[in-house]
C-alpha positions in Angstrom: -24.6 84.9 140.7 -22.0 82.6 140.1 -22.8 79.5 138.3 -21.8 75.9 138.4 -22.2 74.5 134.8 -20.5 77.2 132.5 -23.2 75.6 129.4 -25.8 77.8 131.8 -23.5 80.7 132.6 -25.2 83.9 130.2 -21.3 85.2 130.7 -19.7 82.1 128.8 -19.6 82.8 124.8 -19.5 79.4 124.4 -23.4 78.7 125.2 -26.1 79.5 122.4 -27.9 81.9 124.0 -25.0 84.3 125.3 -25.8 88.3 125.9 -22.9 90.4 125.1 -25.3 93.1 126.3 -25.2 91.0 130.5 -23.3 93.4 132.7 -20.7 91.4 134.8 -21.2 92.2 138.1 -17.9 94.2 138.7 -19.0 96.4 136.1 -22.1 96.8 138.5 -20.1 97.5 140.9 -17.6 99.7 139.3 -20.6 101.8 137.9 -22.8 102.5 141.0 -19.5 103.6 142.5 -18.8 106.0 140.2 -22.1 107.5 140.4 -21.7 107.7 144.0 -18.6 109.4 143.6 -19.7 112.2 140.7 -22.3 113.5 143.3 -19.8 113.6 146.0 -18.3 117.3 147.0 -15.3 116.9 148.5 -13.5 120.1 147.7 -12.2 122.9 144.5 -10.4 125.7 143.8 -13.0 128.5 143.6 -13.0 132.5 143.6 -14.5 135.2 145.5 -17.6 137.2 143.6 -19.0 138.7 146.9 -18.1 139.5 150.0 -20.1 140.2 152.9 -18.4 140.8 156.3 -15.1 139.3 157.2 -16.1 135.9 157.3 -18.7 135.5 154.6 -18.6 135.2 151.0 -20.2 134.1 147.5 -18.1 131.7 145.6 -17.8 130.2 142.3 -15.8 126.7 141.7 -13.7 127.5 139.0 -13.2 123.8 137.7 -16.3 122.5 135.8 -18.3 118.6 136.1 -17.6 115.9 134.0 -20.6 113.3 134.4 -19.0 111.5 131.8 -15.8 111.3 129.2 -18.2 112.0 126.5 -20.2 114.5 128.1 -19.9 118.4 127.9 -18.0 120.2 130.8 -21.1 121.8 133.1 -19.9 124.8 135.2 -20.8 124.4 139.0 -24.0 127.1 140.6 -22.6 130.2 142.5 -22.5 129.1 146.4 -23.5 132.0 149.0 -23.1 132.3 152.3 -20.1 130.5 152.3 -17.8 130.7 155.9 -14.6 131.8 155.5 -11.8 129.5 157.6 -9.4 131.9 159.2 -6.8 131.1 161.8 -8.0 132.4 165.4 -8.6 131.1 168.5 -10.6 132.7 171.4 -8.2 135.3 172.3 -6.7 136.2 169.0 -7.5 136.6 165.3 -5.2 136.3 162.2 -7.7 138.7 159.6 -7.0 138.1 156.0 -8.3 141.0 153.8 -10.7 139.5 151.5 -11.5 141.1 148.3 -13.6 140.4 145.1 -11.2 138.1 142.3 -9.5 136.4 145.4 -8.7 132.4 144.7 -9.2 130.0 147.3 -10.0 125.9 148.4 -13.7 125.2 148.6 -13.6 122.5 152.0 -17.4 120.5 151.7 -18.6 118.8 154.9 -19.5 115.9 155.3 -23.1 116.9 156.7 -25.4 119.9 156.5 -23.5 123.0 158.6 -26.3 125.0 158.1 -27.2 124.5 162.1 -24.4 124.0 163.6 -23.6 128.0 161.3 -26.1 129.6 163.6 -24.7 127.8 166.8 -21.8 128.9 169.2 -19.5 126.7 167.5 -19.1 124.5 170.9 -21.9 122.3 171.5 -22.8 119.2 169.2 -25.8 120.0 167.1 -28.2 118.2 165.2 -27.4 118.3 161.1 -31.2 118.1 160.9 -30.6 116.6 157.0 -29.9 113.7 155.5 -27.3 115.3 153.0 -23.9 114.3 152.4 -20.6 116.3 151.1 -23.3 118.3 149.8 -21.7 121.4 147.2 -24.1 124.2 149.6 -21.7 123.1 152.9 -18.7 124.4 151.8 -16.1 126.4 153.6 -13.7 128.7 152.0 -10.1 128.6 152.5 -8.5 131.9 151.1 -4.9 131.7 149.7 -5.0 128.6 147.0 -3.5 130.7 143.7 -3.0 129.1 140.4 0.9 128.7 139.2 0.4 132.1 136.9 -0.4 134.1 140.1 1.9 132.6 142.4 3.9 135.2 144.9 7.2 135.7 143.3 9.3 135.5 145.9 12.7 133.6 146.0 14.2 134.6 149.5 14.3 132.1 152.9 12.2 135.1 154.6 8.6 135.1 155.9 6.9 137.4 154.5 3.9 139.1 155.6 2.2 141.3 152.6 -0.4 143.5 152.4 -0.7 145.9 149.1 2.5 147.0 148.3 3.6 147.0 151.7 5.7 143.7 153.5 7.0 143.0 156.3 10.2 140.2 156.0 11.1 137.8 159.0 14.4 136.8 158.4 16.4 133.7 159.2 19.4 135.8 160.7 16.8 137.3 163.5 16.3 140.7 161.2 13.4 142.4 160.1 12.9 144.5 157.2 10.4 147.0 156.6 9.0 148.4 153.5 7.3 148.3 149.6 7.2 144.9 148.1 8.9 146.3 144.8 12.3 147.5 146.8 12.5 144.7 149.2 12.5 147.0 152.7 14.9 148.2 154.7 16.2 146.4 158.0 14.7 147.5 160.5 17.3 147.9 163.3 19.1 150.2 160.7 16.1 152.4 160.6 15.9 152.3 164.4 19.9 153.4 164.5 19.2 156.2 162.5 16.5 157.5 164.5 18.8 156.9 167.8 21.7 158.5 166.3 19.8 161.8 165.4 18.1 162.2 168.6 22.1 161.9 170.4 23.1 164.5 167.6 20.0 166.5 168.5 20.9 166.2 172.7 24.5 167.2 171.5 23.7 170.3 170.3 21.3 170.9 173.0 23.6 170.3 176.0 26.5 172.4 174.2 24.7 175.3 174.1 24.8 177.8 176.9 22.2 180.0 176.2 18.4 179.2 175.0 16.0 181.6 173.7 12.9 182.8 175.7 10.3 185.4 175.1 12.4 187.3 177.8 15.4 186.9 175.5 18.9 184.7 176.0 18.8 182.6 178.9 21.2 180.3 180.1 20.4 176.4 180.6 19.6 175.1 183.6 21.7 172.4 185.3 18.9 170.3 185.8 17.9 170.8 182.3 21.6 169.5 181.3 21.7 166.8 183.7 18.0 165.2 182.0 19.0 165.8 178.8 22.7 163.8 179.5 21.0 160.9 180.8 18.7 160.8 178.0 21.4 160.6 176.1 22.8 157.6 177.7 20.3 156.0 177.2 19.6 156.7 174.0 23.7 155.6 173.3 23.0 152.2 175.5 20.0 151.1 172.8 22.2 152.0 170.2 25.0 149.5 171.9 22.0 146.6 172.0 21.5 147.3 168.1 25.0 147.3 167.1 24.9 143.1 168.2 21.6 142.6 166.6 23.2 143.7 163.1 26.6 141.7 163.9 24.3 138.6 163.8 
């Protein structure tokens, strides 16, 4: 209420009965949206304590509420039943592993997704509540570590790492195989070894005149010589294709 004579304004100091106590309305309005905002869930780091399925799991936020600057930190409930977001689409699925301990981002809707859970995901459902960015519609994003337990991993490479094993993408069109604590080995060089020993194998083979049988010594077929050669070939032409993949 804004008012014309400042000798009837309860705000001015100046008039004899002045109330220090009067809330000016932008403190009002400063306060009611503050309150609006302390019960609104957008989303939180939070960590795995169950796991049902692939998809499902029972978090807990792992930041606490502040109602106030003098109040005392209150830990957030245990949420169950919360979907897990995974990258897939209708013909393929991108699974993540999910384990007990596992950090995450807690993503709150803005309405109830308790039936739209039990829909088929396509067709517009009623929220059937009046809630709003309510902490029991969350959705779990796996992979949001804190700094401490971060992926050390200095490299240009993409890498894909399950356990100790990983898998390395690299910018120069390699890929390397192998345990996260000895970085791999390139691929194409594990696939030229195996090459080179079949053509040392086929070597010895096809030098040999003689085999053994149950009926003792007997010499090699020519058709047996001639499959075994053009095996060979091919085996040397791969090996060709592999020897420009490394000059890369």
């Amino acid at each position: 209420m804004a008012f014309a004579d400042p000798i009837k304004d309860p705000q001015n100091p100046n008039v004899e009965d002045y109330d220090p106590q009067t809330p000016r309305l932008v403190d009002v309005f400063a306060e009611a949206t503050r309150a609006m905002a302390v019960g609104l869930k957008v989303s939180l780091p939070a960590c795995v304590t169950a796991v049902s399925g692939t998809q499902k799991v029972d978090v807990q936020p792992t930041i606490q509420a502040r109602y106030s600057t003098s109040s005392d930190p209150v830990t957030l409930p245990l949420i169950k039943d919360v979907p897990v977001l995974l990258p897939m689409g209708q013909n393929y699925t991108f699974k993540v592993p999910i384990a007990v301990g596992d950090t995450g981002l807690l993503i709150f809707s803005d309405r109830s997704i308790d039936t739209w859970s039990q829909s088929d995901g396509r067709t517009p459902t009623d929220p059937q509540d009046a809630r709003l960015h309510d902490i029991s519609d969350a959705i779990f994003a796996p992979g949001l570590p804190p700094f401490s337990r971060q992926f050390a991993d200095t490299t240009s490479d993409m890498v894909l790492r399950c356990g100790n094993m990983a898998v390395r993408l690299q910018q120069n069109g390699r890929i390397s195989l192998g345990s996260t604590a000895q970085g791999g080995q390139e691929m194409v060089n594990l696939l030229e070894q195996l090459l080179q020993s079949q053509i040392d194998l086929m070597t010895v083979l096809t030098s040999q005149t003689f085999t053994n049988t149950m009926l003792g010594p007997m010499p090699f077929l020519a058709s047996s010589v001639a499959a075994i050669n053009k095996v060979q070939a091919t085996v040397k032409g791969i090996l060709q294709n592999l020897d420009t993949l490394k000059a890369v």
